[in-house]
N, C-alpha and C positions, 0 to 999 in steps of 0.2 A: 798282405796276403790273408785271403778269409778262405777256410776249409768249413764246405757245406755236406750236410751230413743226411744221409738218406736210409730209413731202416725198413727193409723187407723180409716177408717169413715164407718159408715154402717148407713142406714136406718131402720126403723122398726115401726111398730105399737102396740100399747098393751093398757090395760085397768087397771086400778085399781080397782078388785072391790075383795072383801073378801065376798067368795059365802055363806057363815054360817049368813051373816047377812041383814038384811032387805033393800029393795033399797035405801031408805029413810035415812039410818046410813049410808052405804056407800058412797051416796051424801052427805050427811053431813061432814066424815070425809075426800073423797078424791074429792069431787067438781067435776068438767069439767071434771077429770084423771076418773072417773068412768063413764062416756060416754058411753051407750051400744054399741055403733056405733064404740067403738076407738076413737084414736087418735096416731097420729106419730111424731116422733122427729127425726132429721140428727145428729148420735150420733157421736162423739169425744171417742176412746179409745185411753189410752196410756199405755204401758207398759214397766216397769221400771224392769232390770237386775241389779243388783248389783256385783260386784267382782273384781277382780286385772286383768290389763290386763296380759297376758298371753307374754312370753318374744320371743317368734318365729314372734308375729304377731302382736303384739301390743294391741291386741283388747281384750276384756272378752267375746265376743259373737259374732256368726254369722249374722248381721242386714239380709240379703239375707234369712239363714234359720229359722231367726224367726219371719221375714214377715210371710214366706211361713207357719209357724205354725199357724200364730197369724190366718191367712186366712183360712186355710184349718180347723182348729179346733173351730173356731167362727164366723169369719165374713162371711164364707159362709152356717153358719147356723143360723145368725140373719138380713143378707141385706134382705131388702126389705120382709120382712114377719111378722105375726102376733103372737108376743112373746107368747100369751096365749095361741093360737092352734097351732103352727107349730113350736115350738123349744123344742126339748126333752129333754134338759136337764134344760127344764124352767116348765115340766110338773107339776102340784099340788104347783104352787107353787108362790103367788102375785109377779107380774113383775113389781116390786118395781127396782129404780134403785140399792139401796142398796143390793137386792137379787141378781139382774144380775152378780154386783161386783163381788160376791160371787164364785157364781156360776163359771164364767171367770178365777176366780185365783184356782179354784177346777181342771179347766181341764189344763192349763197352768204349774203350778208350778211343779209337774211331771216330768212335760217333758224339762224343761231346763237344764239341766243338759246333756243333749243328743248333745245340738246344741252348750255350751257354748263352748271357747279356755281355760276358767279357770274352774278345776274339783269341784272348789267349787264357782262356781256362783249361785246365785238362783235369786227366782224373790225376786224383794222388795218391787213394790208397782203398783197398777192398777186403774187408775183415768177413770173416765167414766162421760165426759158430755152429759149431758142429753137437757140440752139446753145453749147457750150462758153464762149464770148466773150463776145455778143448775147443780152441779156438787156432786158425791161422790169418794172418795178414799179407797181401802182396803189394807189393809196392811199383810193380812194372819193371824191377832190373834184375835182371841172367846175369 
């Protein structure tokens, strides 16, 4: 098993706040992240294919067309914009890093299988730093 590794950066702004509850809680539990103003972070994605390279080419995945995925299906609907109004598949939904994860390996995992050399690659895992420190991983299991 060989795990291919792929690093993309986007910008973004977003807020933490959980609208059911009082300002007051919300500052309390999410601090500064609950800023009515925002705030933005220079976000670090990486994502992780897993599979056997493939005997014609060597490779388990096309790195070329899974830029071109990683781009076209996320980074250019979270650069530089405001996760809680302008990302729809962030709609109703706290832009927790842990959620975005989520969310990332929802629309991603799908679709590898389309671009891999190996019929049985899948994703394996999608790390998303959020700042230098503060990072999450998901790995596709509830």
């Amino acid at each position: 098993m060989v795990f291919v590794c792929r690093k993309e950066h986007f910008n973004a702004a977003h807020r933490l706040f959980n609208p059911s509850w009082s300002k007051e809680k919300n500052e309390e539990v999410f601090g500064i992240c609950a800023n009515e103003h925002y705030h933005g972070h220079n976000f670090e994605l990486i994502v992780i294919v897993k599979g056997t390279p493939d005997e014609d080419t060597g490779c388990v995945i096309d790195l070329k067309k899974l830029s071109k995925l990683i781009h076209s299906e996320v980074i250019e609907k979270l650069d530089h914009k405001n996760i809680n109004l302008e990302v729809d598949f962030m709609q109703g939904k706290i832009p927790s890093c842990e959620n975005l994860v989520v969310a990332i390996w929802e629309i991603l995992a799908p679709k590898i299988a389309d671009i891999a050399y190996d019929p049985h690659a899948r994703l394996h895992c999608i790390r998303l730093f959020e700042t230098q420190n503060n990072f999450v991983e998901y790995y596709g299991e509830w």
